[in-house]
N, C-alpha and C positions, 0 to 999 in steps of 0.2 A: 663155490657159488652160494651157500648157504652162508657160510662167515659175510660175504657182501648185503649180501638179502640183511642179516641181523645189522650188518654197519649202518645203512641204510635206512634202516626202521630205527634205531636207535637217531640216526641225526635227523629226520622225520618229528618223533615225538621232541626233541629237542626244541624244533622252531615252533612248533605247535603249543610250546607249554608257554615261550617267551612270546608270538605275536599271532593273535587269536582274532579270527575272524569274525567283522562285526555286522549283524544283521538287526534291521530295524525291525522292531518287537510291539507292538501295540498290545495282543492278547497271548494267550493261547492258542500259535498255529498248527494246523495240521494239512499238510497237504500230501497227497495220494498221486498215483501214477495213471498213465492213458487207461491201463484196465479196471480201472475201480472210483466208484463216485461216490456221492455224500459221502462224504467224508465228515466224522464231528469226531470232539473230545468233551469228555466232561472227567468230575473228580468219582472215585467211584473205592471201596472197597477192593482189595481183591476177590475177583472171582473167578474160580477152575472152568478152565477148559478140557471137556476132552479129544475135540481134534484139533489142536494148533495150528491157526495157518501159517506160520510164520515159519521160512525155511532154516533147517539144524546151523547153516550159516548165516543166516539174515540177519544179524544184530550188529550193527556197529554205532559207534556212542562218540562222538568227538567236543570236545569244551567248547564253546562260543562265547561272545560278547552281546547279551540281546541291550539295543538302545533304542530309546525314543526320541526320533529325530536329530540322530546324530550325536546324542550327549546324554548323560546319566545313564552310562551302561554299567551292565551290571554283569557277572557272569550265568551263564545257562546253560544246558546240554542239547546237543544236536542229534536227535537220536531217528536211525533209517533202520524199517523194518523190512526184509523182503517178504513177500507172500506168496503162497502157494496157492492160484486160483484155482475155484472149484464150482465147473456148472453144475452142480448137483444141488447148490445151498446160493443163492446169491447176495443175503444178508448175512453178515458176520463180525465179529469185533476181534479185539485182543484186549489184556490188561496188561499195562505198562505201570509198574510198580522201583521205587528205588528210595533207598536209604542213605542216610548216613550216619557215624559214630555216634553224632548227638541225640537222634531220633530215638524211640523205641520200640514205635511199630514201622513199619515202612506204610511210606504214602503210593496211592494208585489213581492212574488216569485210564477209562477205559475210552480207548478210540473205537470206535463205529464207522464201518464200510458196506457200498455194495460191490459185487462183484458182477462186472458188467461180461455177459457171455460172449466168448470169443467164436471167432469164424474155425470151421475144424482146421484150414491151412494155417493159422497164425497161433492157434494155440502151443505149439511146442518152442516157437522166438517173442512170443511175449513175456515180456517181465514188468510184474505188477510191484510195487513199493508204496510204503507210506514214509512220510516222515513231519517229526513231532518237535516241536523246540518248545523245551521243560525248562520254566523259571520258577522258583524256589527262595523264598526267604531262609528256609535250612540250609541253602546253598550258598557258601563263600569264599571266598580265595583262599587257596591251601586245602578246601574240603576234601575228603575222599567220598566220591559216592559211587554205590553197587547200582544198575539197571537190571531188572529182572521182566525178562518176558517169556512165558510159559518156564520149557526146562532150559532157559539160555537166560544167564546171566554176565555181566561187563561191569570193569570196575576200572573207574579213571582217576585221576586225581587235579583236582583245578589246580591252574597257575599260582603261586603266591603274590602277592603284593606287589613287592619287590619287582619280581620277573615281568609284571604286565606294568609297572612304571614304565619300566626299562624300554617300553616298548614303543612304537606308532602311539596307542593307545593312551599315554598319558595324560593326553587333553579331555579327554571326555568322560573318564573314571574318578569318582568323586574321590576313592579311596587316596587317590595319585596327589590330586592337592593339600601342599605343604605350603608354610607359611613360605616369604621369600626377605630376607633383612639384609644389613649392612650394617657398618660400625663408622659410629664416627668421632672424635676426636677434639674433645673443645679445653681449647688450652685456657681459655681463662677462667674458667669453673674448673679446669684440672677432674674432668671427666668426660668419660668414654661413654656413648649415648647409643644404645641401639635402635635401627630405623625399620619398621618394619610396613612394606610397601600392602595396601589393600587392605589393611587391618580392620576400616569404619564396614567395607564393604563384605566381609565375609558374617556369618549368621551362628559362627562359634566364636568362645570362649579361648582368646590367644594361653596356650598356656607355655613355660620358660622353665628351665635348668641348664647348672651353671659342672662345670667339671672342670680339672688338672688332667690333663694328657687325653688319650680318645679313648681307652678303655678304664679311667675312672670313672666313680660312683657322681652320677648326675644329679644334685641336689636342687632342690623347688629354688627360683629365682622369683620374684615377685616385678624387682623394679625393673627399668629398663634403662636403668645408670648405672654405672660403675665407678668409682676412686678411681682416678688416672694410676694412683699408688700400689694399688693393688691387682693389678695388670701384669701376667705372666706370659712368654711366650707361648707355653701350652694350654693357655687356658682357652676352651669349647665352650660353645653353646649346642643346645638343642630346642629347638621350637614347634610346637604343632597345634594345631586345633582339635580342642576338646570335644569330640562328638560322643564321647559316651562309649565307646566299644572298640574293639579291636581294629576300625579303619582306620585309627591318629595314627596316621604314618610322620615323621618327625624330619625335619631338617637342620641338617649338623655343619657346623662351622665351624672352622679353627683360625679366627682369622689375624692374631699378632703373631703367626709364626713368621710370616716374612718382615717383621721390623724387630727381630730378637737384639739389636742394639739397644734400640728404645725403651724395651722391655727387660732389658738385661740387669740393669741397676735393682729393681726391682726383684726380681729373682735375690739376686746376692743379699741384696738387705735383710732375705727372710728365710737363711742359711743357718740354722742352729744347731750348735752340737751339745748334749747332754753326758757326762762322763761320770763313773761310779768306778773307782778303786774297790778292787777283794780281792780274793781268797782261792785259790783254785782247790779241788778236792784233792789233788796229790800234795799241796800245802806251800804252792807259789804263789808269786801275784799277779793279777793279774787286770791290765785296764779295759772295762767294757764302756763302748761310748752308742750311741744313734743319733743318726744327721739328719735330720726333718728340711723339707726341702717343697716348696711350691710344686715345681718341676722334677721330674728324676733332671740329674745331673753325670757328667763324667768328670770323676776328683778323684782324688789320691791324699789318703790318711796317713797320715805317719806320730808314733810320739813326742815327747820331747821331755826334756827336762827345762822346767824355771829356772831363770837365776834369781838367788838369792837376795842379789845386791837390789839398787832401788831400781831398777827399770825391769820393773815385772811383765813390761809387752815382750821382753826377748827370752826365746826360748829356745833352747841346742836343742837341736834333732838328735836321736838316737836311729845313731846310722842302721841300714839293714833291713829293716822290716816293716817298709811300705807297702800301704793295701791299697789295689785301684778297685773304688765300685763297680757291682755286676749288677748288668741290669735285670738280671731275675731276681733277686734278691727284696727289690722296694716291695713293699708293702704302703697300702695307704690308710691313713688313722681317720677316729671321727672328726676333723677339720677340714678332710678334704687334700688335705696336704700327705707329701709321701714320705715314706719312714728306710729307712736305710743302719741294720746292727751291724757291729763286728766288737770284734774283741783283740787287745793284743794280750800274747801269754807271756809265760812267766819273764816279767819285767823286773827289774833292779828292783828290790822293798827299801824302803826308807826315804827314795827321791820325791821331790817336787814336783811330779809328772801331770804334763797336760797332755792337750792332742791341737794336731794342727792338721787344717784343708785348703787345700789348689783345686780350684775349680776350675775347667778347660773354659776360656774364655774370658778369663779376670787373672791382669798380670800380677795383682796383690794375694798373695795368701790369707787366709782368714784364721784367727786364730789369736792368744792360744784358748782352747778350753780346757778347764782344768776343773776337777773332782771339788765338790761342794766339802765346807771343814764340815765334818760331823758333827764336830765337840757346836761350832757357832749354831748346828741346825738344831741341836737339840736344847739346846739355851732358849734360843727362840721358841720353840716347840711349847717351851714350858712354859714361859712368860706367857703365849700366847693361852695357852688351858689356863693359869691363874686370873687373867684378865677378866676370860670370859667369865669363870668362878666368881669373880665379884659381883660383875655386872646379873647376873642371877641372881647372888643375894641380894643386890640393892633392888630389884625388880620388885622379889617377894615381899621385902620388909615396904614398900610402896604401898603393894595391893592389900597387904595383911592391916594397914592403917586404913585406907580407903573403901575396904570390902565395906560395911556399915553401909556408910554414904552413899554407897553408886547402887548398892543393894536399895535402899530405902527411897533413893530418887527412881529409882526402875521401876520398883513399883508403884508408887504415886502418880509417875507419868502414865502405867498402865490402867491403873483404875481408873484414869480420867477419861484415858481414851474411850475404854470400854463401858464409863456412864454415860458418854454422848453419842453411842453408836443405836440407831436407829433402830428397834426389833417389830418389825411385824409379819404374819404369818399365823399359820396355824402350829401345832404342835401337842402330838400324840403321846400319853405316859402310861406304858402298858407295863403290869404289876409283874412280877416272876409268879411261878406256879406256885408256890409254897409261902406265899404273903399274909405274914400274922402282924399282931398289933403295929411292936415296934417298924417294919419293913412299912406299913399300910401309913402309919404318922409320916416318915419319911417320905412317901411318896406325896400324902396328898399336901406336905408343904413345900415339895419342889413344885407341885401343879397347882400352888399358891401364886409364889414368889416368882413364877415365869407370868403367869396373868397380871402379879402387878406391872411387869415388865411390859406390859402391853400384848402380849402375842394372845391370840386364843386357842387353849387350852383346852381338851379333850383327856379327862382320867377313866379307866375302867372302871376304879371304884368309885366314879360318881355317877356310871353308866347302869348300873345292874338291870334296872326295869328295860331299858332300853335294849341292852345286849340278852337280857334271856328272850326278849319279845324276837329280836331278828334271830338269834345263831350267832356264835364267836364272828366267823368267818365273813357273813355276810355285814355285821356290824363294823369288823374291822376293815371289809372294801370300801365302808362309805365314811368314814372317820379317815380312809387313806388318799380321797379323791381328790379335798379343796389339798390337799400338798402339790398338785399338779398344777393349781390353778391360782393359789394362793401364795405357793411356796413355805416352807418349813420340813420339819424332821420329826419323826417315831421313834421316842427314845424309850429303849427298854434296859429295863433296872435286871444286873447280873448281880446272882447271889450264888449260894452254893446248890442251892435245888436246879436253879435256871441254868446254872453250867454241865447238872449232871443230866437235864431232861433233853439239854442240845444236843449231848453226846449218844442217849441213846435214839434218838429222834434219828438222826443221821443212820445210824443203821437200820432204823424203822424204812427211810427213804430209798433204802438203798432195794429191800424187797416191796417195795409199791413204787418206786421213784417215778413211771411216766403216769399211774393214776393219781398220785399225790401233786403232780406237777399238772393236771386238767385241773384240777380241784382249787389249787390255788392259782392259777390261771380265773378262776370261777364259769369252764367250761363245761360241766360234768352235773346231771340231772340231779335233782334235789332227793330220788329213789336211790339213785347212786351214791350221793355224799353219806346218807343215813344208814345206808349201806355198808358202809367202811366204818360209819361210826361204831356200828357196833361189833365191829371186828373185833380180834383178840388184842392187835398192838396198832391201831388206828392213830396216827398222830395229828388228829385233831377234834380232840376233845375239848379244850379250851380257847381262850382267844392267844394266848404264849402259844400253846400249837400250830395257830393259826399266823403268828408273824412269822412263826420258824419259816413256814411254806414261804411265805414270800420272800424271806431272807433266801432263801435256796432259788427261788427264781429269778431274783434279783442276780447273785452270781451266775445262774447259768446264760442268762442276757448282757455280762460281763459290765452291770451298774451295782455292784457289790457295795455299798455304803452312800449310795445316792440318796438313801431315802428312811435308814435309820440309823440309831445311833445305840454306843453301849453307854449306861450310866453305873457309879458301885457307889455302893453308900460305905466310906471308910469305915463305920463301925459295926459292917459285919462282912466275915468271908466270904472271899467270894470264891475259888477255889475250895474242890473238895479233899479231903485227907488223902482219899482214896485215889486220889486221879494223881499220874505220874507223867501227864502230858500238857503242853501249855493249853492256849485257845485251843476251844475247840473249833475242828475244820470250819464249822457253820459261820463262829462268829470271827474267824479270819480279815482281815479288810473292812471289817468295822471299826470308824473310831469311836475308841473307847477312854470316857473321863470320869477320874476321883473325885466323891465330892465329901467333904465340903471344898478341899483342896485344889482344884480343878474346875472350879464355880467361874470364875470368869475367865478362861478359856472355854467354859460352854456356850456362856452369851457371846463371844464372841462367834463361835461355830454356828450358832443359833443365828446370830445377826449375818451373816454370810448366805447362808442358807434361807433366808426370806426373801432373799434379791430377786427370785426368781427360780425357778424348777431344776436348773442348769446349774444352780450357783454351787453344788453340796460336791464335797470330796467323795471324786471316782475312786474304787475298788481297783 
């Protein structure tokens, strides 16, 4: 009795997995039995019960189809709680919680009930119930999901794809819609067109692969023509709509199998065999060939020997030891096309030896193929490396004349561009911390030679009265402002002091880093800033202290180089002896230019960066 009962349950969840019953779904329902009213659900945490009304068997969980008006069904869970009514309480809930693989916490719906009191003769034959149908974006065909109510738990597994095609069900499951085509056949273009029915009317992306036989490698098809020529009887399609996720269910076709006549010539045409004479390790000979083939094929290999005389197409078999292809054997290459080894062993040394193929279905044999001359491949080989050898030196001795010229036009054409490129804007030249005579000359002729340029120019060291009256910091917020409004860049000059003040700065920031980042924010009371200044390792003491800060807030708002620049003056280091590491972290994603050397690639930076606030190279 028990073997039937499992037979039985077993072909039970069978049809239940393939054709699933479908219920029209508007919200979340919850509907309850004669003993028990309001009924609600909402979404809710888990929360402990501690007397469960739900009886130790009351949980049953079955898959459904929830749909809205008949179409775009989705899958859902049908889940019936029995309860235990209790006139002692007549407000009660339950939490209905369930997972799946992908989740990490489980989600909960708590249902809400009364418990309406019963008459004392009906209370021991009534039976109270709830039941809940749970829809789920975590939920999808193939899901496995756990339902947990108090201490009862169920775990079901949805239908897959495939199975609920299969089913009634395939008209109204978005998942189930596959493209639907045909082929068709135009002899006077000598192509094969596929047709593919509803294409204007669908709201995806048709997407196409092409394969040899039904379980090769499906490669992207783009067009929807084919060469009548290149047309094999096994050759597939696959077709589906691009939706983005796992519902492209795919429609597969094979459809020149039943005109393998038509198709046949074509196969044979692109029947190749590959052959290499050696050496066996016990010190025979031995011929190894591979038959490449559109199609797997059924043929029969045999060797032969050439003759000598002038009709090199005939070739005597060497009786005996004919190989029929197996079909586990193909393998398929990157072309798409299938590869087929063998080998014959120790053959006759000294012959003429090819290989010949009888393909079943072609009353001509193909052949002969015969072992490439070594001695011609390596003649060639060589010729071919000498050629290219030339054509290299004649390259070089070319460029080695013309480097001057195309040099000296490159640049002319570039200066020119770069006199008539527009600059306007502002433009900030802030000194390194350790700026003596010669570093101060150099500065204040680059904040020359940019003003003649037209931009307006801001130097610290033409600032002094003005920057001791404000503060570095507060000076440097309003010298940073028209770059917002104006457009331009804050170019700071890197020397060997100003590489090593970034380096320790950085770990200055790193034991202040959220009060230094108020500060250069300019959030942080004026008791506060003076505060710090006079701390032990305060890093902002200066106005170089003070663009470090914003260079560090700059990256941490991921506008790293939006808003300054590095400059080095080639005649003096800028890198210290002492330092074994490139940039430092600070000035990372800054760009940084040589000058005199790198002089108009700045105007040009410069000129880029005036357009507009937007226009400067993101970090």
């Amino acid at each position: 009795m028990e073997r039937w009962l499992a037979i039985l349950l077993s072909i039970q969840l069978l049809v239940s997995a393939s054709t699933l019953e479908m219920i029209d779904y508007e919200s979340q329902r919850v509907t309850c039995s004669k003993g028990l009213s309001n009924c609600t659900v909402k979404a809710c945490a888990g929360i402990p019960i501690q007397r469960c009304p739900v009886d130790e068997k009351g949980l049953a969980v079955q898959p459904v189809l929830c749909c809205r008006q008949g179409t775009a069904c989705r899958p859902c869970l049908h889940i019936r709680l029995d309860i235990q009514p209790r006139n002692d309480q007549t407000a009660s809930y339950v939490s209905v919680c369930y997972t799946v693989p992908q989740l990490i916490m489980p989600l909960c719906k708590k249902l809400e009930f009364t418990v309406i009191p019963a008459a004392p003769d009906e209370q021991a034959s009534s039976e109270a119930w709830l039941s809940l149908l749970l829809e789920s974006k975590a939920m999808s065909f193939s899901s496995q999901v756990t339902v947990y109510v108090c201490f009862l738990h169920s775990t079901v597994v949805l239908p897959s794809v495939d199975e609920v095609c299969s089913s009634a069900s395939k008209g109204v499951v978005e998942e189930c819609e596959i493209p639907s085509f045909s082929t068709l056949i135009d002899p006077e273009r000598r192509e094969v067109m596929l047709q593919v029915a509803k294409e204007e009317d669908s709201p995806y992306q048709l997407e196409m692969c092409l394969q040899h036989e039904h379980n090769g490698m499906c490669r992207t098809w783009k067009d929807k023509s084919l060469p009548l020529h290149s047309v094999t009887p096994c050759m597939c399609f696959q077709l589906w709509w691009d939706k983005g996720d796992e519902r492209s269910r795919r429609s597969r076709s094979c459809p020149f199998r039943n005109n393998t006549e038509r198709f046949q010539r074509n196969l044979m045409e692109n029947v190749s065999v590959s052959v290499v004479q050696g050496q066996m390790n016990s010190g025979g000979t031995m011929l190894s060939w591979n038959l490449t083939a559109p199609c797997r094929v059924e043929a029969e290999v045999w060797p032969c020997q050439r003759d000598a005389g002038v009709d090199k197409d005939r070739c005597t078999e060497l009786g005996g030891i004919r190989q029929r292809l197996s079909n586990d054997i193909w393998r398929e290459n990157d072309r798409g096309h299938w590869l087929m080894p063998g080998v014959f062993e120790d053959v006759k040394p000294g012959l003429d030896l090819c290989v010949m193929v009888k393909v079943k279905g072609k009353n001509s044999e193909l052949g002969p193929f015969c072992p490439i001359d070594s001695r011609w491949w390596h003649w060639r080989r060589g010729l071919l490396v000498l050629v290219s050898l030339m054509l290299v030196g004649l390259a070089g001795i070319c460029l080695y004349f013309l480097h001057g010229k195309l040099k000296r036009w490159a640049w002319e054409w570039h200066q020119k561009e770069c006199d008539q490129l527009p600059i306007r804007g502002h433009v900030v030249l802030l000194s390194p911390p350790d700026v003596d005579n010669s570093v101060s000359e150099l500065v204040c002729e680059l904040g020359s030679s940019l003003r003649a340029r037209g931009l307006s120019v801001s130097v610290d060291l033409w600032n002094r009265a003005e920057l001791c009256s404000l503060g570095p910091l507060p000076w440097l917020h309003s010298q940073l402002q028209p770059l917002d409004s104006q457009g331009g860049r804050a170019l700071l000059v890197l020397t060997q002091a100003a590489w090593k003040k970034a380096e320790d700065w950085g770990q200055q920031w790193d034991q202040h880093g959220q009060q230094g980042r108020d500060i250069a924010l300019g959030v942080e009371e004026e008791g506060e800033y003076k505060r710090l200044l006079q701390g032990l390792s305060s890093p902002y003491a200066d106005v170089f202290s003070a663009a470090l800060s914003c260079i560090k807030v700059d990256h941490q708002q991921g506008h790293a180089g939006k808003r300054f620049l590095l400059v080095h003056f080639e005649a003096h280091s800028a890198k210290p002896l002492s330092s074994e590491r490139g940039l430092p972290e600070l000035f990372q994603g800054l760009p940084l230019f040589h000058l005199p050397s790198q002089r108009q690639e700045l105007l040009v930076q410069l000129a880029i960066g005036s357009k507009g606030p937007r226009a400067g190279i993101g970090g």
